[in-house]
LUMKE-454051 format. One record per residue: residue in one letter; x, y, z negated of N, C-alpha, C in turn. Coordinates in steps of 0.1 Angstrom, whole numbers, plus 5000, padded with zeros to 4 digits. Each point is the difference from the previous one (the first is absolute). Layout:
aXYZXYZXYZ/...
% end
This chain:
x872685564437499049955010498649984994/x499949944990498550004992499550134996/x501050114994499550114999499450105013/x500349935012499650065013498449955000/x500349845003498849975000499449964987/x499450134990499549964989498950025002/x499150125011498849985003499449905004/x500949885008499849895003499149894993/x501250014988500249914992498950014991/x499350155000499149994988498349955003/x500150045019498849925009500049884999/x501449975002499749814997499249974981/x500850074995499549934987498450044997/x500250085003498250094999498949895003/x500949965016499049845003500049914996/x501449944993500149924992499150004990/x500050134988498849974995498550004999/x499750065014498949975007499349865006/x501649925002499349865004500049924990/x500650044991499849924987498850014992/x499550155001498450014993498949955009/x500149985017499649935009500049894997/x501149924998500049854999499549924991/x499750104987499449984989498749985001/x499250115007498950025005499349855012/x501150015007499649895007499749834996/x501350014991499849864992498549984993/x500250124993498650024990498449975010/x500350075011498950035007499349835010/x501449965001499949845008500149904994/x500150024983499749884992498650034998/x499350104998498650064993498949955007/x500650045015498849955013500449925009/x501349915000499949875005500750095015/x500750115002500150085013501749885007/x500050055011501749945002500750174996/x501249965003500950124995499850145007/x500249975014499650145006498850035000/x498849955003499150014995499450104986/x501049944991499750064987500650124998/x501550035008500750155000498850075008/x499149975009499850085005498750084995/x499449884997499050014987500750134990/x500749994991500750064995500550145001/x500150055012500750105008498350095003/x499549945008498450044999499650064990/x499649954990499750054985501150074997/x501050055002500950124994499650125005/x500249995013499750125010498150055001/x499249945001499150024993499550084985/x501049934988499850034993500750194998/x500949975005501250115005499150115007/x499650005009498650075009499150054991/x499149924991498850074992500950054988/x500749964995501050104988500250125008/x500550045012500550125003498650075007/x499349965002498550085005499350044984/x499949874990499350054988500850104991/x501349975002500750104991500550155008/x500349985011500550125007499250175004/x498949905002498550105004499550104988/x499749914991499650054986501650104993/x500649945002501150054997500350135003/x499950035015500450135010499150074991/x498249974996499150094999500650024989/x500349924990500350104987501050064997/x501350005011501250074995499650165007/x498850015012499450115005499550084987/x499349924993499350064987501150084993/x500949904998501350064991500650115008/x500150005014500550125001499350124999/x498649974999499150154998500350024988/x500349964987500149994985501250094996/x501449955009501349995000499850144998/x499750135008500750104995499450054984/x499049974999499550084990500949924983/x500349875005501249944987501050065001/x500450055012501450085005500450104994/x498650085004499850144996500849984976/x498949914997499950004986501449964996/x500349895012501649954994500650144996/x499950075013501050155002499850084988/x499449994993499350094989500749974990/x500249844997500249964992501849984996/x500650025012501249985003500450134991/x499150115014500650184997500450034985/x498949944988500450004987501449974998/x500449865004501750014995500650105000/x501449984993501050064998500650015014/x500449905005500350045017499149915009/x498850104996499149915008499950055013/x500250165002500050095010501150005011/x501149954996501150005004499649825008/x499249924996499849865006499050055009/x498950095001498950045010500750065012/x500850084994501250075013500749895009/x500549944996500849925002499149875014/x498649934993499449975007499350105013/x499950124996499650055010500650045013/x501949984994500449985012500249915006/x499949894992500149895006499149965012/x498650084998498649945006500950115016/x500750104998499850075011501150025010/x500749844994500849955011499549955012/x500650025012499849965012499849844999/x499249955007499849895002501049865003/x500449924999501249925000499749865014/x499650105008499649935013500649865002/x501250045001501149874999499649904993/x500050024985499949914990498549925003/x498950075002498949925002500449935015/x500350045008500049905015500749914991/x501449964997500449914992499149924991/x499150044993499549924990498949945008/x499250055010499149975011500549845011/x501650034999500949935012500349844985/x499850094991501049844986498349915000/x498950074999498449934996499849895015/x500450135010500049865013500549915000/x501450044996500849824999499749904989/x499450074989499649914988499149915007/x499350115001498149905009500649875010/x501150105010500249885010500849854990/x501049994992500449944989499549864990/x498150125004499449914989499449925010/x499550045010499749905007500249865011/x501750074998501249895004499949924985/x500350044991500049894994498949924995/x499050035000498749934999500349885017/x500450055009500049895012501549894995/x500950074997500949884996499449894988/x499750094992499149904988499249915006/x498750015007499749885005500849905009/x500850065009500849935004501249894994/x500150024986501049954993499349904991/x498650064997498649884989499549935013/x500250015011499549915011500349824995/x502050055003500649874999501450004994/x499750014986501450074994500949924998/x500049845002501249925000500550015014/x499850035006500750065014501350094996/x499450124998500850104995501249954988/x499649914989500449944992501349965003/x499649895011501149915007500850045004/x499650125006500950145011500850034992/x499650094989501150014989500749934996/x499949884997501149884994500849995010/x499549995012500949965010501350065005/x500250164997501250084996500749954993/x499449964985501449944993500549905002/x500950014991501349845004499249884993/x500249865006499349924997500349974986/x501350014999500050004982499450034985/x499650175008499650094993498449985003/x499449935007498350035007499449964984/x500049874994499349954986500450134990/x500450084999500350104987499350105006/x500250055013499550135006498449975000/x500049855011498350024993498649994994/x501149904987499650024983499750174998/x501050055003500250124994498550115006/x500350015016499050035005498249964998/x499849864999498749954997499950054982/x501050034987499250044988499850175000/x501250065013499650165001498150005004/x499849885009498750025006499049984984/x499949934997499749954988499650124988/x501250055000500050164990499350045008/x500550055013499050145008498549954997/x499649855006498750004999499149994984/x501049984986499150034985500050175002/x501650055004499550114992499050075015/x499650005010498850025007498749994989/x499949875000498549994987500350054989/x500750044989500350074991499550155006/x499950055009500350125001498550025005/x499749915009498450015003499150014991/x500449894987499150014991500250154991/x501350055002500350144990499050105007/x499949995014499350085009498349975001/x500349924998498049974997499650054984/x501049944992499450064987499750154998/x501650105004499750165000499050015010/x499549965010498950035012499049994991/x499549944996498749964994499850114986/x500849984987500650124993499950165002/x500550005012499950145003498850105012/x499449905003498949965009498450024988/x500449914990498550014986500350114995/x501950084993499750094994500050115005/x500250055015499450095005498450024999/x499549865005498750035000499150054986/x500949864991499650134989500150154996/x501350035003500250145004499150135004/x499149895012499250105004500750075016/x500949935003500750035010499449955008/x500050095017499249985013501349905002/x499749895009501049915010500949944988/x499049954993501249924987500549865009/x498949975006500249834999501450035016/x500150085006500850065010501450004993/x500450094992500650004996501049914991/x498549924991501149854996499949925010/x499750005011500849915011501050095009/x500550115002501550054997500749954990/x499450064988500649984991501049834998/x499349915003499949854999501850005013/x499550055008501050005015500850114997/x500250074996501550074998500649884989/x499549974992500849914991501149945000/x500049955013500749915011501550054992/x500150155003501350084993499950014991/x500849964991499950014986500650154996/x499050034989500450164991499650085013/x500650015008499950065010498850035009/x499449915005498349975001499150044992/x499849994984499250044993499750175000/x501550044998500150165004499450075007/x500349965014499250035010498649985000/x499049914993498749975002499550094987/x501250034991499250084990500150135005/x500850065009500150174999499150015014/x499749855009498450045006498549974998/x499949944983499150014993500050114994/x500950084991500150154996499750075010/x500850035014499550075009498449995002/x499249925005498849965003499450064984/x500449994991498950024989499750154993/x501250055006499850185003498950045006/x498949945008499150045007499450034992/x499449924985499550004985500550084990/x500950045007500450104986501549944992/x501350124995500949924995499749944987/x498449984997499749954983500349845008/x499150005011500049835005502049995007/x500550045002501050045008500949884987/x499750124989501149924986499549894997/x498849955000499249904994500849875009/x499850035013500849885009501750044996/x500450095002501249954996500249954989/x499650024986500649914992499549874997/x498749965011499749875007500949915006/x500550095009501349935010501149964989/x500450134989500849914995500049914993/x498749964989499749904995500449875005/x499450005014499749895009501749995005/x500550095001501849995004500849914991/x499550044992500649944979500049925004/x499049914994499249915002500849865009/x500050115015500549885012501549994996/x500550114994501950015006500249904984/x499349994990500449964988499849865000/x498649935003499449924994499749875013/x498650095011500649905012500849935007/x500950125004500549955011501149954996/x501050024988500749914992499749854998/x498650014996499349835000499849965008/x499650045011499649895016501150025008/x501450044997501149995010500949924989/x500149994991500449934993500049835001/x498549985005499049925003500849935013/x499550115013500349945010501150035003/x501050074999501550025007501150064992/x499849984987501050034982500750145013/x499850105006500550145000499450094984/x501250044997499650124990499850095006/x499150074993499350135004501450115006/x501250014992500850084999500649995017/x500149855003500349965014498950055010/x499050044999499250055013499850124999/x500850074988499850165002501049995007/x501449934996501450065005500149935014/x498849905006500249985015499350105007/x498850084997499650065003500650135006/x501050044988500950104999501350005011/x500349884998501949975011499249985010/x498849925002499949985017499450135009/x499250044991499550155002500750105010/x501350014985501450065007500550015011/x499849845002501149965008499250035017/x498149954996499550025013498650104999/x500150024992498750105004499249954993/x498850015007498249954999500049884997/x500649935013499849905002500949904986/x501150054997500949904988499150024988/x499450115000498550044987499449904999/x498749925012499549975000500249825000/x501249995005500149875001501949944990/x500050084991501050044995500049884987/x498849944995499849904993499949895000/x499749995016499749835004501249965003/x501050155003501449945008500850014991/x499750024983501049994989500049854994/x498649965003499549834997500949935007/x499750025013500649895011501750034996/x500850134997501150024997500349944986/x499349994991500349954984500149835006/x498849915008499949905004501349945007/x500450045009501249965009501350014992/x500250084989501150024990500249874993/x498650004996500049914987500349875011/x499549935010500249865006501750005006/x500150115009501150025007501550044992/x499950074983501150034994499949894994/x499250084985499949974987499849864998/x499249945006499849854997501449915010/x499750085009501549885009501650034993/x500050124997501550024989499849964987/x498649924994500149954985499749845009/x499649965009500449885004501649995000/x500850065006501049955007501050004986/x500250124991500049984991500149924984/x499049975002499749824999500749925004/x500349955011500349925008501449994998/x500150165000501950004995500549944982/x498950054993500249964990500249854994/x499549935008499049845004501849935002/x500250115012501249925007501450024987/x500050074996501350074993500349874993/x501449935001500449954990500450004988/x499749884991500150064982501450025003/x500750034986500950004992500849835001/x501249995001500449864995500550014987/x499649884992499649994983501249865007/
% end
């Protein structure tokens, strides 16, 4: 039954931790200026979508014009790649090869599908952006809701257990912001030193793919390489072994230290959530595959590991000695 409704399941949490980076915001925002609560979500929600609006006009615009540039560039690297291939040993036999590839019929199907999967994402993200506010509205509502399923016996453990999953979700949220602001900024100055058009563009992608760990960086590096072909593959290499410096760097040294900090995940656990939930859901288990390994490491540790070394205990406590 959960595996039916797993698309479900992954909408809700998506907003789950949506309203948690909301409720954060809102606290922050109605202790700073004295706001009441709704007031301050709303405050709050304003300045995202805003901010969300001029990112995608300052980045999107400039963006179109230069990947245009790049496509005027693109064949004549093409051409050279091809040149440079044909030398191999079976270089000719790889030019063949892509040439039939290029002169397959079109995969009509496949694109309406991939056309029909982007609509439902978009629709997705914007359902869960409405549950999120709806849930940072008035979340001990929903709270209560949930306790109120379980057995009265069981409510003090479940929602112990529940309020320190919140707890985890909401450090490693700021752990991850701050990993995201530091590569933004990072990769934002060394482009510009680079010499790269749309640096500062770029490390604010750059900053926002992060979100996914290993996974995120990838992608913002092979569309800073793409974009830097317009310059020639001398700048092309120059950013990639940019990207990977700055990859080192984050997978070794950061993000080990500020998750450590705020939510003790090892690094090794948010590749391998990344990876199982991925699996299991697509895009969506990608993207949100590490907040729901926290909240899953969190509910283990309250709801097993600590109530079976209580009880444990308790057994031990009770056991009678030995008669001497």
């Amino acid at each position: 039954m959960l595996w039916v409704l797993r698309d479900v399941v992954l909408l809700c949490f998506g907003a789950i931790v949506l309203s948690s980076f909301l409720g954060t915001l809102k606290r922050a925002v109605g202790t700073r200026m004295r706001l009441p609560p709704r007031a301050a979500l709303l405050l709050a929600v304003v300045c995202i979508v805003v901010l969300l609006s001029l990112t995608a006009w300052g980045v999107g615009v400039p963006m179109a014009r230069q990947l245009e540039e790049l496509g005027s560039t693109l064949p004549a690297a093409w051409a050279a790649f091809q040149h440079w291939v044909g030398g191999l040993p079976l270089g000719q036999r790889m030019l063949d090869w892509m040439g039939s590839a290029k002169d397959m019929a079109v995969p009509w199907a496949k694109i309406a599908g991939v056309a029909s999967r982007v609509t439902t994402s978009i629709a997705n993200i914007l359902l869960i952006f409405l549950l999120g506010i709806y849930l940072a509205l008035d979340p001990d509502v929903y709270f209560r809701g949930a306790l109120s399923i379980v057995p009265s016996a069981r409510r003090g453990l479940v929602g112990n257990a529940l309020e320190e999953s919140g707890n985890a979700l909401r450090r490693w949220l700021l752990g991850q912001f701050i990993t995201m602001a530091i590569v933004g900024v990072t990769v934002g100055v060394g482009l510009a030193l680079l010499g790269m058009p749309l640096a500062l563009a770029i490390g604010l992608l750059a900053g926002l793919f992060e979100f996914v760990p290993f996974f995120g960086a990838l992608a913002a590096a092979l569309l800073a390489v793409l974009l830097a072909f317009a310059q020639g593959p001398v700048q092309a290499l120059h950013v990639a072994l940019f990207f990977l410096v700055v990859q080192q760097l984050e997978g070794n040294v950061l993000t080990p230290m500020v998750q450590k900090w705020a939510a003790h995940l090892p690094p090794v656990m948010s590749l391998l959530s990344v990876v199982i939930f991925g699996t299991l859901f697509g895009i969506a288990g990608v993207v949100l595959g590490t907040p729901l390994m926290v909240v899953v490491l969190a509910l283990v540790q309250k709801l097993y590991v600590e109530n079976v070394s209580e009880q444990s205990k308790g057994f031990t406590e009770a056991k009678p000695g030995p008669n001497l």
